[in-house]
C-alpha positions as CSV (number, residue, x, y, z in Angstrom):
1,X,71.0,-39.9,76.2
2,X,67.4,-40.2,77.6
3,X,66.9,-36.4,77.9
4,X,67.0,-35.7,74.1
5,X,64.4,-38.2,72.7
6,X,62.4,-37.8,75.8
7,X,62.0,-34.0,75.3
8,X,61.1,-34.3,71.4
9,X,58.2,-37.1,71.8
10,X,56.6,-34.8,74.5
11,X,57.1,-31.7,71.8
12,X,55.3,-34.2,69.4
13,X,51.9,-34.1,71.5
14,X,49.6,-37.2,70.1
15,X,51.0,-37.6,66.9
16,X,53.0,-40.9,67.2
17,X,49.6,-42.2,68.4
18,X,48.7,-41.7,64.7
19,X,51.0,-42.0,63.0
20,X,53.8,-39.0,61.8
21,X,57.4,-38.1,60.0
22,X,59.6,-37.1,62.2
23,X,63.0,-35.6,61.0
24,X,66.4,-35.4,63.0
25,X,69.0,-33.6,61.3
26,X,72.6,-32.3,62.2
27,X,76.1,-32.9,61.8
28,X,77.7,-35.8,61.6
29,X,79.0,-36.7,65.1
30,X,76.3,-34.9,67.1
31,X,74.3,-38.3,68.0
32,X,71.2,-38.5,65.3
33,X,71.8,-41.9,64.9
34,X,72.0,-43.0,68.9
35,X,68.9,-40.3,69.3
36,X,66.8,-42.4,66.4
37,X,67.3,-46.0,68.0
38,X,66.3,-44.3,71.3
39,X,63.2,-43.2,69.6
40,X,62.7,-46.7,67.4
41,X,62.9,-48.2,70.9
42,X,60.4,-45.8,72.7
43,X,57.7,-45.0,69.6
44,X,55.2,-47.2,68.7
45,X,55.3,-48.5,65.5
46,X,58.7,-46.8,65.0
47,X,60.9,-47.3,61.5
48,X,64.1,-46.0,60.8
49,X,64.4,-45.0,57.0
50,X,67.3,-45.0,55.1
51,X,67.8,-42.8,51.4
52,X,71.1,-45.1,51.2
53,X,69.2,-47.9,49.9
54,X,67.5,-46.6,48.0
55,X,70.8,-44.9,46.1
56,X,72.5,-48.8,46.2
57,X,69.3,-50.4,45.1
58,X,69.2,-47.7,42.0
59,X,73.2,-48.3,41.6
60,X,72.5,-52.1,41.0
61,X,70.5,-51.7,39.0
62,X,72.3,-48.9,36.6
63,X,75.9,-51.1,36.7
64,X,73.5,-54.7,35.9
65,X,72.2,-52.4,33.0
66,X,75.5,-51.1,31.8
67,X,77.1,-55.1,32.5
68,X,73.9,-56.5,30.4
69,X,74.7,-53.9,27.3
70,X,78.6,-54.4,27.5
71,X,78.9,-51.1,27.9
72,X,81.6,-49.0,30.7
73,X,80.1,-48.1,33.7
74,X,80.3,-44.0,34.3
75,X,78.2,-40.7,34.3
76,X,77.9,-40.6,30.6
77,X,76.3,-44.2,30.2
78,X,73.5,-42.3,32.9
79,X,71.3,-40.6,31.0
80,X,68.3,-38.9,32.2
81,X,66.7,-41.2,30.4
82,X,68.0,-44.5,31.7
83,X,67.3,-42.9,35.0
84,X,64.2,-42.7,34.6
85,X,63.6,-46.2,33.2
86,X,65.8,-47.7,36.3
87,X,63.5,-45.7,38.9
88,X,60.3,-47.6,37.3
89,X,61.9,-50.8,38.7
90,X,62.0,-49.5,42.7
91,X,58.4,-49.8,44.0
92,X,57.7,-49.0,47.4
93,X,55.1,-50.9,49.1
94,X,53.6,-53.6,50.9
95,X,55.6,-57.2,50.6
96,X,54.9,-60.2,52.6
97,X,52.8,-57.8,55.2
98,X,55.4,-55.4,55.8
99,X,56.8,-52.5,53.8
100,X,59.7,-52.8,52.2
101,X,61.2,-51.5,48.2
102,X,60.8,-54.0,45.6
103,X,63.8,-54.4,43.0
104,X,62.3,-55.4,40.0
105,X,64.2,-55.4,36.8
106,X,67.2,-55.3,35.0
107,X,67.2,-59.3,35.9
108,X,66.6,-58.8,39.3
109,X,63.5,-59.2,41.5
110,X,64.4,-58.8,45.3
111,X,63.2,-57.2,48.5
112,X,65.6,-54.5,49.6
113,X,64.9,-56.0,53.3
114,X,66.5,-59.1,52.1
115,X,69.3,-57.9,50.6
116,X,70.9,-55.1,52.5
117,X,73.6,-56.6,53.6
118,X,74.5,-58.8,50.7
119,X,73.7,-57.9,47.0
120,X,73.7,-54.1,48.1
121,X,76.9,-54.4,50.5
122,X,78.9,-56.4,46.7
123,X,82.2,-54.1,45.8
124,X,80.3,-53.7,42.5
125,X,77.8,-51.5,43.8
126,X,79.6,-49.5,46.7
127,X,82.0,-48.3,44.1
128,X,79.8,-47.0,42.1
129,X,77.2,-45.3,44.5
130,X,79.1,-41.8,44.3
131,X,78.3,-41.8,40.2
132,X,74.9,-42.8,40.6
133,X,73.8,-40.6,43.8
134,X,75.0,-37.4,42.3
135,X,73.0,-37.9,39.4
136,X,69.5,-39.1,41.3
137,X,69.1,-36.5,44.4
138,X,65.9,-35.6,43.1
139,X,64.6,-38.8,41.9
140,X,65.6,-40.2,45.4
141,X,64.2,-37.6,47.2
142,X,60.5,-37.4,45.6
143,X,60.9,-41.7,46.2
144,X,61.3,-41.2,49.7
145,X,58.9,-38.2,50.3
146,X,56.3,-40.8,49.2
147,X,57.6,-43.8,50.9
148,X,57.4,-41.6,54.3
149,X,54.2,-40.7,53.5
150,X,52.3,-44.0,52.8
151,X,54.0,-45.0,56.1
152,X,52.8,-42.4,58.1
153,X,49.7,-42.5,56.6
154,X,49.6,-46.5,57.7
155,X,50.0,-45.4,61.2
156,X,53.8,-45.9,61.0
157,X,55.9,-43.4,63.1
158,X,58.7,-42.8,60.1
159,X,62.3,-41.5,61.4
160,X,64.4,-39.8,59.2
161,X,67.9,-38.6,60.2
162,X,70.7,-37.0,57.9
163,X,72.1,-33.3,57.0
164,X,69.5,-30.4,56.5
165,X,70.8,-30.7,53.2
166,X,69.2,-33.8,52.5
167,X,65.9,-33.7,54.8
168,X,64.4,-29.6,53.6
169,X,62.1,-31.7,51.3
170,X,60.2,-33.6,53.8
171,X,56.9,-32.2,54.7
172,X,56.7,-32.8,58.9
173,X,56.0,-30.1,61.2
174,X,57.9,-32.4,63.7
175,X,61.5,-31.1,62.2
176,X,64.3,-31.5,64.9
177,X,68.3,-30.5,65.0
178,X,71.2,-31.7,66.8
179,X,73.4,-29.5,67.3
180,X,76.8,-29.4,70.2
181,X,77.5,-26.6,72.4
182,X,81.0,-27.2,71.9
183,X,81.3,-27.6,68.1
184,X,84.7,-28.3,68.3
185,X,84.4,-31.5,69.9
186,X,83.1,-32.8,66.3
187,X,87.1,-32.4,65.5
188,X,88.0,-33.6,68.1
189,X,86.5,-36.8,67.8
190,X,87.5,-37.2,64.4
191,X,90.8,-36.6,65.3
192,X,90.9,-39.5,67.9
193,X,89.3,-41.8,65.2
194,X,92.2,-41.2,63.3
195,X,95.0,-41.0,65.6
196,X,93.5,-45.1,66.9
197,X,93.3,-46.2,63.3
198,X,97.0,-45.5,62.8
199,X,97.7,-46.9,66.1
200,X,95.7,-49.8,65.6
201,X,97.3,-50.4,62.1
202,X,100.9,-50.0,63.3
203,X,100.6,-52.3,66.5
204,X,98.6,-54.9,64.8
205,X,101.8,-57.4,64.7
206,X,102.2,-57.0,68.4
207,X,100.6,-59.9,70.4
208,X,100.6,-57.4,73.6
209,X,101.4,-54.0,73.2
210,X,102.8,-52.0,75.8
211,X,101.1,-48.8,77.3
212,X,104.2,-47.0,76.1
213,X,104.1,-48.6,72.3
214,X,100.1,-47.1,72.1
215,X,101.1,-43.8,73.4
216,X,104.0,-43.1,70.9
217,X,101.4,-44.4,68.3
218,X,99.2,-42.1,68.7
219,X,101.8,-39.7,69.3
220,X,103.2,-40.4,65.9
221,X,100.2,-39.8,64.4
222,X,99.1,-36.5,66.2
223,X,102.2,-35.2,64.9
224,X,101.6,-36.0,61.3
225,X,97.8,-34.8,61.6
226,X,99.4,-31.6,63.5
227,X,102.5,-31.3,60.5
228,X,99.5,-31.4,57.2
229,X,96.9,-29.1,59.2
């Protein structure tokens, strides 16, 4: 788990010294997000960034808009031009010496720092995050591109992991992918996900489950996974 971080900062020369964008991408299950907190830990000045808050922070705002106006919640209420108005309340920036998005409108003032885990975690807004990020890739985008760069330019080593999809935008000639040499063990792990959340689900009323109960659990549920492929 060394090897992998270890290899990219030396490919990196003296940047981090000064301050860079560094992208990760891959698929999901190829260890981009163990390889960032290796690098958070190692890099000076090292922060992990995160387009998902920026999508909930933009979703709070659009369903306390739709909630103040008593009007229903979905894609048509999201016009290009409310979109517009609701990105005018994100402002990226320094806050109490750090940097950090600012959340200012729509009745709310907060620090996305601050509210993660609460405000941005409420059923409200998770529900709703699929409406609002298809509608805002671009807005997000351009947000982040800019919130990467002040931070880089700062000093601040910025890490940024996701799909290639996602990350093309970013202008860093330090651009690494994750990839496996056995692509199938993606599947694979997904598969065993699955298989012990069934198993977990059907031996949760058993105080002490036998070895033989959690093997014809997961048995049970390798043969449904095997009877819809």
């Amino acid at each position: 788990a060394d090897v992998v971080p270890a290899e990219m900062i030396a490919k990196m020369g003296d940047a981090p010294s000064k301050g860079c964008v560094l992208v990760l991408q891959g698929l999901s299950g190829t260890g981009k997000g163990t390889t960032v907190a290796k690098l958070q830990a190692t890099l000076p000045r090292a922060v992990s960034w995160s387009n998902g808050n920026v999508f909930r922070s933009l979703t709070l705002l659009a369903v306390s808009y739709c909630a103040a106006k008593a009007i229903e919640f979905n894609s048509e209420a999201l016009t290009p031009e409310l979109l517009a108005e609701l990105m005018k309340c994100l402002e990226f920036g320094k806050f109490n010496d750090k940097f950090d998005i600012r959340i200012n409108g729509i009745g709310h003032d907060l620090l996305v720092s601050e509210v993660a885990n609460t405000t941005l975690k409420e059923p409200r807004v998770s529900k709703a995050i699929p409406t609002v990020a298809e509608l805002t890739q671009g807005e997000v985008i351009k947000f982040a591109e800019a919130a990467a760069a002040a931070m880089s330019a700062d000093g601040m080593n910025v890490l940024m992991e996701g799909r290639a999809q996602t990350l093309d935008y970013v202008r860093t000639p330090h651009r690494f992918e994750l990839t496996l040499a056995q692509p199938l063990v993606i599947g694979q792990r997904r598969a065993a996900q699955r298989m012990m959340a069934s198993a977990l689900t059907v031996l949760k009323d058993i105080e002490a489950p036998t070895e033989t109960q959690v093997f014809a659990a997961l048995k049970s549920e390798l043969e449904k996974m095997a009877s819809t492929a």
